[in-house]
N, C-alpha and C positions, 0 to 999 in steps of 0.2 A: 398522670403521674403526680404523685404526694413529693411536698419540699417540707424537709425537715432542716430548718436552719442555710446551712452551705451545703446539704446533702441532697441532691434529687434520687429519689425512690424509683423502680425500675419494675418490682416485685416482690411479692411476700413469700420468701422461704417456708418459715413455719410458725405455727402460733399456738403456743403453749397456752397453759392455765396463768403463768405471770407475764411470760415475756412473749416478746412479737422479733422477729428475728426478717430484717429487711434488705433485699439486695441493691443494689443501686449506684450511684457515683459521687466524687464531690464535685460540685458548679465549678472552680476557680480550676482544677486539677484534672481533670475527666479522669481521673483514677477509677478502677473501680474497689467498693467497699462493703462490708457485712456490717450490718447496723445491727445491735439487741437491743429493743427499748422496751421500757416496763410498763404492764397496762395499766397498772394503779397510780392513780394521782398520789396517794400519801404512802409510800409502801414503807414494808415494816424494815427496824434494822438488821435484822436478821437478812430481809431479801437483799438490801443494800451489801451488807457484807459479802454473801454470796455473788454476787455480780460483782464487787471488788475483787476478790477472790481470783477467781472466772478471767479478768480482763488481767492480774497481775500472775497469773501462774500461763496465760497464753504467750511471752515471748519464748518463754523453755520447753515449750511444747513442741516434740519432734514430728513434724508432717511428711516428711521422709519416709520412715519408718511406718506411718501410719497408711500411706501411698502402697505402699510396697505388698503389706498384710491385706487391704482391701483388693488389689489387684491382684494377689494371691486368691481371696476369698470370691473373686468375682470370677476367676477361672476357673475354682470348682464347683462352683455352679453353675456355671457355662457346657462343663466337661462331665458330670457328673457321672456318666458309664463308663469310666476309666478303669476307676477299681474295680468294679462288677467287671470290665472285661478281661482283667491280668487275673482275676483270682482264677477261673478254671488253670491257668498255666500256672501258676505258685500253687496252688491245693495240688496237683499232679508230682511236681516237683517232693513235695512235703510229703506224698505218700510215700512217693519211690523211696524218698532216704528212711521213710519210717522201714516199711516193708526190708528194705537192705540193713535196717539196725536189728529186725528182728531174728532174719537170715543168720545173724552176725552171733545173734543171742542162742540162737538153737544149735549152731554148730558147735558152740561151747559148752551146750550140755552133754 
């Protein structure tokens, strides 16, 4: 296990083209924590801003919300012959009232 400072490292999440995204804890806290750190020694201001950015638009960021949508998305692809199996019954349904508008329609002629 890697020590970054007060941080011990645990695992590597994911590793971009700039940044390295670390899972781990703090030493003093046994917290656990998401580390991003950047792989360039002199990065440019532009990447600096964007990782400021990044870490000051994360307390407004709703995880709630976001929880909700993936656990949504992860049940239909879980489930995915749902629809394929309601449409024979909705496509019958859809005939029938087609079929009875047109009944509807020739008796008016």
């Amino acid at each position: 296990m890697q020590i970054f400072g007060e941080y011990q490292i645990s695992d590597t999440l994911h590793e971009g083209f700039k940044t390295v995204l670390y899972q781990g804890e703090k030493l003093n806290q046994k917290s656990s924590i998401i580390l991003k750190l950047l792989k360039a020694k002199y990065p440019t201001v532009k990447t600096l801003a964007r990782l400021k950015h990044e870490y000051l638009i994360r307390p407004n960021f709703n995880y709630q919300s976001l929880g909700a949508l993936t656990a949504g998305v992860a049940r239909e692809i879980r489930n995915p012959f749902k629809c394929i199996n309601n449409y024979p019954e909705t496509s019958v349904k859809l005939t029938e009232e087609l079929l009875e508008g047109f009944d509807q329609i020739t008796e008016c002629l």
